[in-house]
C-alpha positions as MATLAB code, in Angstrom:
seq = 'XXXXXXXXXXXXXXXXXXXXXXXXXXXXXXXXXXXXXXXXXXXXXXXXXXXXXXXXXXXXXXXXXXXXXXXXXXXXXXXXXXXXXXXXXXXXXXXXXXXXXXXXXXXXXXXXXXXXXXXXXXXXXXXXXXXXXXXXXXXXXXXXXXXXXXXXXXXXXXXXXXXXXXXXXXXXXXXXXXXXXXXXXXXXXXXXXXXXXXXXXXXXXXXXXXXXXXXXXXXXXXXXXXXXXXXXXXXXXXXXXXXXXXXXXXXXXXXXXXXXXXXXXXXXXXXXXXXXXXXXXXXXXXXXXXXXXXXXXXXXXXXXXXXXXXXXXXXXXXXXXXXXXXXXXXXXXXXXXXXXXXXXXXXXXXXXXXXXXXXXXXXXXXXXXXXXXXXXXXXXXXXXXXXXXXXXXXXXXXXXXXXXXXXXXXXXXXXXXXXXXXXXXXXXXXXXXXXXXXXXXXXXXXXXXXXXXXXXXXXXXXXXXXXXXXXXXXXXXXXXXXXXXXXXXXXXXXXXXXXXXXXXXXXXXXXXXXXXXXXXXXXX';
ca = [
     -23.085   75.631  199.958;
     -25.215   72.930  198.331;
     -25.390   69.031  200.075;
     -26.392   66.664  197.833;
     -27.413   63.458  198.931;
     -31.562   62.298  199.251;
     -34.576   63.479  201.062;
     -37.533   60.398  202.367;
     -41.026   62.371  203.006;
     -44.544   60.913  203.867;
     -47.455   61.792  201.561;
     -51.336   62.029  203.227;
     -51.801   58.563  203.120;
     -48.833   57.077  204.349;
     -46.152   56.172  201.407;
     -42.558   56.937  201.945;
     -40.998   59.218  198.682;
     -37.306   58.744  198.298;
     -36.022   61.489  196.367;
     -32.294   62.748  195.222;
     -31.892   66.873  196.558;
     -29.252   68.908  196.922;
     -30.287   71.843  199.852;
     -27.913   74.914  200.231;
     -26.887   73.919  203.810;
     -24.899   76.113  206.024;
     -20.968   75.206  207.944;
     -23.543   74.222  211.067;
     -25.923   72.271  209.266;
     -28.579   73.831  211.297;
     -30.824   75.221  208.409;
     -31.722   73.510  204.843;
     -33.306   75.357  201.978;
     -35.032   72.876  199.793;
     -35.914   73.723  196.299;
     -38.083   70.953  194.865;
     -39.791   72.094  191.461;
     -43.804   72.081  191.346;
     -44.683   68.930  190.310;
     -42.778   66.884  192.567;
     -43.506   64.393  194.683;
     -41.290   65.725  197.445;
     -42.857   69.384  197.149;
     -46.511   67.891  197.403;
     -45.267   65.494  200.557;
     -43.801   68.431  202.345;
     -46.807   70.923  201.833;
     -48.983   68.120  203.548;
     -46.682   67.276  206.253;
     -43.802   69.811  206.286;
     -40.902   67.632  207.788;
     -38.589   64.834  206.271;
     -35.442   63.478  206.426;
     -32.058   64.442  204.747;
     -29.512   61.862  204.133;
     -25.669   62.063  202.896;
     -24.810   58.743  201.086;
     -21.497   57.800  198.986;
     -23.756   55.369  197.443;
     -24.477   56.412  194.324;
     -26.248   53.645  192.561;
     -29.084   54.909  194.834;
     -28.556   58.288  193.723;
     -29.239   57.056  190.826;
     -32.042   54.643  191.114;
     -33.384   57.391  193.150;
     -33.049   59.985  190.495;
     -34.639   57.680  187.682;
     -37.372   55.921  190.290;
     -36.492   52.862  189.713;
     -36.474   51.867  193.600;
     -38.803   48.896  193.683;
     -38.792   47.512  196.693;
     -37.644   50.811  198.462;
     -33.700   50.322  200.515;
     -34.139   49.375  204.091;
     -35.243   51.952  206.373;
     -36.338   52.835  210.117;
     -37.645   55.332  211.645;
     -36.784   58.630  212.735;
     -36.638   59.938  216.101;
     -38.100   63.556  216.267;
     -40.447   64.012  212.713;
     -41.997   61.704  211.043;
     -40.527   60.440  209.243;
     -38.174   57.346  207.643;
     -34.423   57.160  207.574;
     -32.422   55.237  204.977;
     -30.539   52.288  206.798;
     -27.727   52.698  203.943;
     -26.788   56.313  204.300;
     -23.866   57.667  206.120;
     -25.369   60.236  208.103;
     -29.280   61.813  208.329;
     -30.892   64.727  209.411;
     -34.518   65.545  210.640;
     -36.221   68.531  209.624;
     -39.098   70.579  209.885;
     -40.473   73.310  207.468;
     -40.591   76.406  208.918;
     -41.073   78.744  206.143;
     -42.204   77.897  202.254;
     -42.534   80.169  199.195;
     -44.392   78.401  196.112;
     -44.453   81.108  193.723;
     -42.026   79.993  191.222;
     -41.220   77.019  189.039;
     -38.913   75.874  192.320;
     -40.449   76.144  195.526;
     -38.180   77.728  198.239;
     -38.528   75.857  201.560;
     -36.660   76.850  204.634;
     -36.058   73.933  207.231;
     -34.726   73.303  210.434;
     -32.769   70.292  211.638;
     -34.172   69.360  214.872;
     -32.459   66.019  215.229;
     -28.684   64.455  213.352;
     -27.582   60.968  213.500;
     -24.756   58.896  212.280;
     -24.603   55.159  210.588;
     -21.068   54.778  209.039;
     -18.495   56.924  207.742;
     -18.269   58.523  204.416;
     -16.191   57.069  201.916;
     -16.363   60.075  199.435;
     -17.133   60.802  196.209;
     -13.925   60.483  193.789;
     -13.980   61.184  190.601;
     -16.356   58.392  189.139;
     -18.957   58.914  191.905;
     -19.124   62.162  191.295;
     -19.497   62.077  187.746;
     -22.282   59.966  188.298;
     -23.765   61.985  190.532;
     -23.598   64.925  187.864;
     -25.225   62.479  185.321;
     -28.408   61.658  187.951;
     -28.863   65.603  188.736;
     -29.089   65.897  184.520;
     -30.895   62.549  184.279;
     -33.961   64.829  186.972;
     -33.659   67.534  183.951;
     -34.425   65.851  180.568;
     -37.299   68.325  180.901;
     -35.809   71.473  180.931;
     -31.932   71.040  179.274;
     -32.081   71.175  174.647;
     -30.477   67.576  173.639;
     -27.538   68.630  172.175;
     -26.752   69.975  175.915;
     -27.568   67.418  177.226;
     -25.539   65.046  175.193;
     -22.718   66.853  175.242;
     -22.541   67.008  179.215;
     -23.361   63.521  179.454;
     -20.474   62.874  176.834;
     -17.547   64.731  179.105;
     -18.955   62.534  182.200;
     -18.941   59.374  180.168;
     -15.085   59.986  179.873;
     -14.496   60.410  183.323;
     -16.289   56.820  184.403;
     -14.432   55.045  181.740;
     -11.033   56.099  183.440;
     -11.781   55.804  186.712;
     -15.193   53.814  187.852;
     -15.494   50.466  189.302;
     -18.156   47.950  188.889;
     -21.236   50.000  191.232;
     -20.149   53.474  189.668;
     -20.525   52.046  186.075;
     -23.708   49.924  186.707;
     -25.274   53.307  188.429;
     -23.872   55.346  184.701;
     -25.618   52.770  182.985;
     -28.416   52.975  184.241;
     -28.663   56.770  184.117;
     -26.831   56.641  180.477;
     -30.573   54.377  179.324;
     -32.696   56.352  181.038;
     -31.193   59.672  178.802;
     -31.582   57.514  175.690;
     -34.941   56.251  176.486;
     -36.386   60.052  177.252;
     -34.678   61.615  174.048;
     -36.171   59.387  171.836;
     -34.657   58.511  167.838;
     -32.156   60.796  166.518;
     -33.731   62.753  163.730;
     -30.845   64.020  162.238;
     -26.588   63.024  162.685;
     -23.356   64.880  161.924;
     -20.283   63.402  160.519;
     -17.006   65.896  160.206;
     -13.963   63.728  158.622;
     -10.281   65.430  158.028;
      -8.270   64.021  155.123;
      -6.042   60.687  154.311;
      -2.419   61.306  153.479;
      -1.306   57.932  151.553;
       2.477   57.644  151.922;
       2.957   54.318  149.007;
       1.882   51.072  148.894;
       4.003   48.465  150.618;
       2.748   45.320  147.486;
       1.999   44.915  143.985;
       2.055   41.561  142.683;
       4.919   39.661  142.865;
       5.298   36.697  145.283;
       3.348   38.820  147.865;
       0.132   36.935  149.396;
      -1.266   40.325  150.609;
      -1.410   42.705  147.881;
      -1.639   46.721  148.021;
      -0.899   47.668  151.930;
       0.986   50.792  152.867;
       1.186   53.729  155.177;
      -0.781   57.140  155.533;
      -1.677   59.595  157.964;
      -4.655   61.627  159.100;
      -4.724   65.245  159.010;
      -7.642   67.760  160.161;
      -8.022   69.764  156.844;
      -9.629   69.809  154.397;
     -12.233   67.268  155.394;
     -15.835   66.678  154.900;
     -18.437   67.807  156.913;
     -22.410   66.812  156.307;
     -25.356   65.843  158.159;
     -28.082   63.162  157.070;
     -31.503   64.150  158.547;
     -34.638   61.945  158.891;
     -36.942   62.314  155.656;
     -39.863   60.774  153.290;
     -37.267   60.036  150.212;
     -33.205   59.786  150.187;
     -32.291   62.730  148.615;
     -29.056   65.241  148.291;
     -28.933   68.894  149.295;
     -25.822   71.372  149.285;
     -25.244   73.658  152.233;
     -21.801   74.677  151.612;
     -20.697   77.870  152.916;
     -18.629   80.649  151.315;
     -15.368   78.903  152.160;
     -16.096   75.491  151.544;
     -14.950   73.447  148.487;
     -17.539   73.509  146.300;
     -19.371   70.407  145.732;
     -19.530   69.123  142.161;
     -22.204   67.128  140.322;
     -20.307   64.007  140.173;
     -20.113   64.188  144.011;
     -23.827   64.416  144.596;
     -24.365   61.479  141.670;
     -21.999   59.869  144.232;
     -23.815   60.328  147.205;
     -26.916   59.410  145.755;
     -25.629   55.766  144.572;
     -23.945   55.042  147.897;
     -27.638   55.800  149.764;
     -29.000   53.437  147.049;
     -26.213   50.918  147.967;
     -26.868   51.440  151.713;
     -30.332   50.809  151.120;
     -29.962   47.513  149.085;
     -27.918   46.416  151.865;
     -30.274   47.061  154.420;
     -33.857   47.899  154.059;
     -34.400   49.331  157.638;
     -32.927   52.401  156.890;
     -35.002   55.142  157.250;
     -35.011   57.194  154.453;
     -32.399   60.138  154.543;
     -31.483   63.643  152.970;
     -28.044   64.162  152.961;
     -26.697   67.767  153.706;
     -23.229   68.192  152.657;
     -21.386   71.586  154.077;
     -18.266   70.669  153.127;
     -15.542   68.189  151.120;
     -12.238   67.304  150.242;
     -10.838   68.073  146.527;
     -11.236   65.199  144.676;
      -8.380   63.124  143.073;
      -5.840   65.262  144.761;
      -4.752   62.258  146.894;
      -6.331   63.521  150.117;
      -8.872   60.512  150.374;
     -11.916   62.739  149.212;
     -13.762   59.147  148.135;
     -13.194   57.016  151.076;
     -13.726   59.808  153.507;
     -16.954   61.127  151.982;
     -18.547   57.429  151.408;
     -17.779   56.597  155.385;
     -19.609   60.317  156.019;
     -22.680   59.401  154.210;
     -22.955   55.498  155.602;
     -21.876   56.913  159.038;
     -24.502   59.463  159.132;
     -27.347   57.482  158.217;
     -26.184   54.765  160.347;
     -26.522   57.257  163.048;
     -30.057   57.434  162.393;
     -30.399   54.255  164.160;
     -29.114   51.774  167.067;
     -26.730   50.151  164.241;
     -23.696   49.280  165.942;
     -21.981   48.569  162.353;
     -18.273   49.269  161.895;
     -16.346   51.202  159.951;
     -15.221   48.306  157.463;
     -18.684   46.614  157.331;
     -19.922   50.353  156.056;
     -16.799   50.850  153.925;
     -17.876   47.454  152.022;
     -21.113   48.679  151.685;
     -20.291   51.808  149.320;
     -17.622   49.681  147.826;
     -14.690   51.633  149.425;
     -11.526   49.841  150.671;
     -10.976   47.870  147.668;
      -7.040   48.154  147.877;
      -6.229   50.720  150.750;
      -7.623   50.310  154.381;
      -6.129   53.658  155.435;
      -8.811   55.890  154.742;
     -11.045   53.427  156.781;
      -9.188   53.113  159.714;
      -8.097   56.725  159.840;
     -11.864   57.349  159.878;
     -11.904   55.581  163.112;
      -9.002   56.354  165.080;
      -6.938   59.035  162.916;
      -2.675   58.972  163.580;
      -0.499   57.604  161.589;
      -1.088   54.066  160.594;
       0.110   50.719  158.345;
      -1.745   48.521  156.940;
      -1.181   44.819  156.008;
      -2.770   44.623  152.710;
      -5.490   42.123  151.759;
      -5.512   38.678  150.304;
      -7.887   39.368  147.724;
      -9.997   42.762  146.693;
     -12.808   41.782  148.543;
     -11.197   41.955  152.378;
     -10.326   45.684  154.019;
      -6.599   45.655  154.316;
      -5.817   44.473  158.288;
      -4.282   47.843  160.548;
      -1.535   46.636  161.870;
       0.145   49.613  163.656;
      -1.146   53.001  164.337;
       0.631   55.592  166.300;
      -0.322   58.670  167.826;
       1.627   62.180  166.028;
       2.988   65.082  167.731;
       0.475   67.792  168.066;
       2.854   70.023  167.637;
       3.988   69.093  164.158;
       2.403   70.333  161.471;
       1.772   69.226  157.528;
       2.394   72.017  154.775;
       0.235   70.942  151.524;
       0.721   71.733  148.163;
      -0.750   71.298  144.767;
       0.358   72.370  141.174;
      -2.751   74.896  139.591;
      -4.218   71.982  137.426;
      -4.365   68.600  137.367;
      -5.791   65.471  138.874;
      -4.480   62.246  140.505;
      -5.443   58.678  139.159;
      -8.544   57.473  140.246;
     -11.650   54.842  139.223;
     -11.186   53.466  135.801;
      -7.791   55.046  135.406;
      -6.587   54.092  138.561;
      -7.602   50.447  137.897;
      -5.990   50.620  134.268;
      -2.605   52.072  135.971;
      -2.555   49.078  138.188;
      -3.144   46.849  135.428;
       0.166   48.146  133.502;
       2.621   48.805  135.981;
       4.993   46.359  136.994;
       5.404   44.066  139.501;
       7.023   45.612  142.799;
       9.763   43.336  143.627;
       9.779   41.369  147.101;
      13.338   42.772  148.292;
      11.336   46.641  147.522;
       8.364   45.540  149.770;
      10.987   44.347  152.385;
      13.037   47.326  152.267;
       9.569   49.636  152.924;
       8.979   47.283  155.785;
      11.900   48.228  157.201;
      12.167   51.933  156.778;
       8.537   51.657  158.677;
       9.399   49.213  161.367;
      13.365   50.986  161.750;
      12.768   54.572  161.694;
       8.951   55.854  160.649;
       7.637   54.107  163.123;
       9.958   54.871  165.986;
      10.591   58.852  164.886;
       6.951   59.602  165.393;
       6.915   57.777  169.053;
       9.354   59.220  170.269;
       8.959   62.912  167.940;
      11.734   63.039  166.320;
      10.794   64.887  162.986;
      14.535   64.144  161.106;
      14.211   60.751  161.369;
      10.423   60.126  161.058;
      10.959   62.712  157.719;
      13.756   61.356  156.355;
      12.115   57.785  156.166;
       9.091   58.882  155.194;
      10.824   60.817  152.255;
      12.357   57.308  150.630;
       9.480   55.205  151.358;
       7.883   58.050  149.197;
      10.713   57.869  146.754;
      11.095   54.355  146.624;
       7.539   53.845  145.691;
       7.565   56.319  143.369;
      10.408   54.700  141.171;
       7.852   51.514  141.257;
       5.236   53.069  139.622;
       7.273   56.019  137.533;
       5.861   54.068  134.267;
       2.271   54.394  134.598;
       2.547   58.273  136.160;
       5.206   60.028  133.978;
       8.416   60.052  137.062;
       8.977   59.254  140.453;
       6.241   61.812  140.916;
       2.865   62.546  138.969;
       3.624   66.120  138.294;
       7.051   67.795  136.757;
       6.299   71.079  139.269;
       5.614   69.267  141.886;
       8.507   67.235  141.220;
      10.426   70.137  140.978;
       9.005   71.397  144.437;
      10.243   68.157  146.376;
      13.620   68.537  145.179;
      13.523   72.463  146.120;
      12.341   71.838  149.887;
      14.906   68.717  150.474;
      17.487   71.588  149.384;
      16.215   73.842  151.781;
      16.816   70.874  154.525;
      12.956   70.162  154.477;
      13.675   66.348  155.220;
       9.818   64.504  155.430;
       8.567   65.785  151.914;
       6.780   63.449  149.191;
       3.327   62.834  147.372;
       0.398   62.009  148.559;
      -1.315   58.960  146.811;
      -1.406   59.215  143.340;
      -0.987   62.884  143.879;
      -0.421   65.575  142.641;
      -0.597   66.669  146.225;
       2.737   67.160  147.984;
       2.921   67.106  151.478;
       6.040   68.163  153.926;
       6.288   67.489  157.513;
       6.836   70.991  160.002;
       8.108   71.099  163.553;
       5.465   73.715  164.378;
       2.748   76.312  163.575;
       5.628   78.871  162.775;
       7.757   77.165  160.879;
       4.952   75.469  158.570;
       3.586   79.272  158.198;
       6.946   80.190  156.911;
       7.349   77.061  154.970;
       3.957   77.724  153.224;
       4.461   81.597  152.307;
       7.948   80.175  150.431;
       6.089   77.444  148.428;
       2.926   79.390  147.788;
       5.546   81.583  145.763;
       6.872   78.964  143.626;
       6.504   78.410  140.272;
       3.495   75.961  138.948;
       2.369   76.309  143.282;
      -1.644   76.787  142.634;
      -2.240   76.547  146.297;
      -0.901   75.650  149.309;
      -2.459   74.635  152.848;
      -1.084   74.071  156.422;
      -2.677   70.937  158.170;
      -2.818   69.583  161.358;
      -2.056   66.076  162.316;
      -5.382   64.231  163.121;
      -5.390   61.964  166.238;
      -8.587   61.094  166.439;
     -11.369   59.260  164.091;
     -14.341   60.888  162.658;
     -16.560   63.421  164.812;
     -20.057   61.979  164.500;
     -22.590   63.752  166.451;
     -26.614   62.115  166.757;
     -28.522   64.986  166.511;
     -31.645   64.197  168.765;
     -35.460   65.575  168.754;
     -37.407   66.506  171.592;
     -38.554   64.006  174.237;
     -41.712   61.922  172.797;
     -43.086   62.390  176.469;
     -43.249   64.655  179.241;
     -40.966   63.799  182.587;
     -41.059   66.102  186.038;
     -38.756   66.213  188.603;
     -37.701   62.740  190.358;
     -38.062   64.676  193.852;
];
């Protein structure tokens, strides 16, 4: 089996090398095999003098330290009693060792010890969980050299969990340290990945009237269709389209988009590095699925990622201009679920979240859309607004309710009847307020026709998505939503249909990093 814990050798002239190692010991602990690569310290040490001393520590901010040689002054030590050699006053137990046989013809020398002498200091406290995450994270911090960076990352990433949930103050200093040193030896990220899902917008909660927060409402985040793209370090901003056979396409007016919103970015802040954006894939615009919002967060996101910005989702979101009367495309792009939002006091503030709750994985969201036609958006959208009427305050209060009273509480606790059914007149409800600027209580007759079909066939959560003409209607599962969708794709005026999952989680953004700018060996 393999011991980790830390090795102390002498060199020629006298300097102790503290080193992390992890020997394959045997049940005994009689015999070590060492395998220190080439160029370490620990393998030049041992070839001059071949004995040292093992130790087995819990503490693993020295393991760390150790790994990353940051050790300056040295721990306390004294010495050993058979070799010579030093033994760390900190550890829990040691053991001398002598060389007895070495093989140096690979990468990772082979050495073959045996313990001539064992001592104990203090018991062993033992590695749970957060120790020995961080003890994974110092054996990949000694191999920056030989793991790609997207490995790397990704490891690091799972451990990063663990220590959140379960480290204490030395466990998360010793990550920290470990969690620079990885940053520090990748260098800049040339290139970062954004992959979004979509925004279902359930109605708006205000429209003029004695409200002091205007707009507001509910939506929901689902995993498909989304946007996926990648901005990569360049000499110019420019746009380039990567989609694959399956993907949406991407129009013109999408890439004009794309191309202002790096111009906005980069009137905002000059330090940007130049970017070309790479777009695989996006959502179908002014279908009601947030194509604008989510693609605009994609882009700032990604070149964002390009650098140490720490800038949030709203402070990006007011930078392409999105946000103006929804904030649940923004903080969907965050966290995903299903969430409310307060509205604004004035265009110019990102509607506040003000609940957001996590949706049964199980559940599913059947799509549908008539086989032409487009939602309201940009100078149409605006117009609408300008032309509908007033939503009464008893309306706003009675959404408020049907949110707070049964929404709300039928996703906590799953119950797909009641979270369907209120979701269905909120829908409803907000459609009669704004049946005079799109033609009915929904924006197309087919569709209309289609809600009224699937409440007959006891589909209870059914309604339009934003200014439509998507319909969307809830599923308990994967098999019923299949069978849902094979019935509506068969409808007439259906031009497509599409089964969704629910989305509880924000935006996947992944910092694509280059090779290290210098070249590190093995700690030991």
């Amino acid at each position: 089996m393999i011991l980790e814990g830390l090795v102390t050798t002498i060199s020629d002239d006298g300097q102790v090398n503290l080193a992390p190692m992890g020997p394959v010991v045997d049940q005994e602990m009689s015999t070590l095999v060492l395998r220190p690569f080439q160029s370490s310290a620990t393998l030049a040490n041992l070839m001059e003098r071949p004995e040292g001393v093992f130790h087995v520590t819990d503490d693993v901010l020295l393991l760390a330290q150790s790994a990353i040689g940051t050790l300056d002054p040295l721990p306390e030590m004294f010495a050993a009693e058979e070799v010579a050699g030093q033994v760390v006053a900190g550890a829990c137990r040691w053991y001398e060792f002598r060389i007895e046989e070495a093989d140096t013809s690979s990468e990772r020398a082979t050495l073959t010890a045996r313990i001539v002498h064992a001592g104990r200091i203090r018991d062993h406290f033992g590695l749970h969980r957060a120790r020995h995450a961080v003890l994974e994270a110092a054996i990949l911090a000694t191999r920056v050299h030989l793991l790609s960076p997207l490995d790397l990352q990704r490891q690091f990433a799972e451990l990063a969990v663990v220590v959140d949930k379960t480290a204490g103050p030395a466990e998360q200093q010793a990550f920290g340290l470990l969690e620079n040193y990885i940053g520090e030896a990748l260098g800049r990220p040339e290139a970062c990945s954004v992959n979004t899902g979509s925004r279902l917008h359930f109605g708006l909660l205000a429209h003029g009237g004695e409200n002091v927060r205007q707009f507001g409402g509910a939506g929901m985040m689902i995993d498909s269709p989304g946007v996926l793209l990648k901005a990569v370090r360049d000499e110019v901003d420019s746009v380039a389209v990567v989609a694959t056979d399956d993907s949406q396409p991407v129009s013109d007016a999408e890439v004009d988009r794309v191309v202002g919103w790096l111009a906005a970015l980069r009137a905002a802040d000059d330090s940007l590095p130049p970017a070309r954006i790479e777009i695989s894939r996006t959502i179908p615009q002014h279908s009601g699925l947030g194509s604008g919002t989510q693609l605009a967060l994609a882009v700032a996101r990604a070149v964002a990622g390009l650098t140490e910005s720490g800038t949030g989702s709203v402070e990006l979101a007011q930078g392409v201009g999105r946000g103006l009367r929804s904030g649940i495309g923004i903080h969907g792009f965050d966290g995903g679920g299903f969430l409310v939002d307060a509205g604004g006091r004035d265009e110019q503030e990102v509607a506040a979240l003000v609940a957001r709750a996590h949706v049964p994985e199980a559940w599913r969201v059947v799509l549908a859309g008539p086989v032409e036609g487009e939602g309201l958006s940009g100078h149409a959208e605006r117009e609408a607004f300008s032309r509908c009427r007033e939503m009464p305050w008893e309306v706003t209060k009675t959404l408020s309710a049907l949110l707070l009273q049964q929404v709300l509480p039928g996703i906590n606790v799953g119950d797909l009847e009641e979270a369907g059914e209120g979701l269905f007149r909120f829908g409803r409800l907000v459609g009669e307020s704004f049946a005079s600027v799109q033609g009915g209580c929904y924006a197309d007759p087919q569709m209309a026709s289609l809600v009224e079909w699937a409440r007959a066939e006891g589909v209870r959560g059914v309604g339009q998505t934003s200014w439509g003409p998507t319909i969307w209607m809830l599923s308990a599962d994967q098999d019923t939503a299949d069978a849902l969708a094979t019935e509506v794709a068969g409808r007439p005026g259906v031009g497509w249909c599409h089964v969704a999952r629910p989305l509880n989680r924000g935006a996947e953004v992944g910092p694509v990093i280059g090779q290290p700018s210098r070249t590190f060996s093995n700690s030991g």
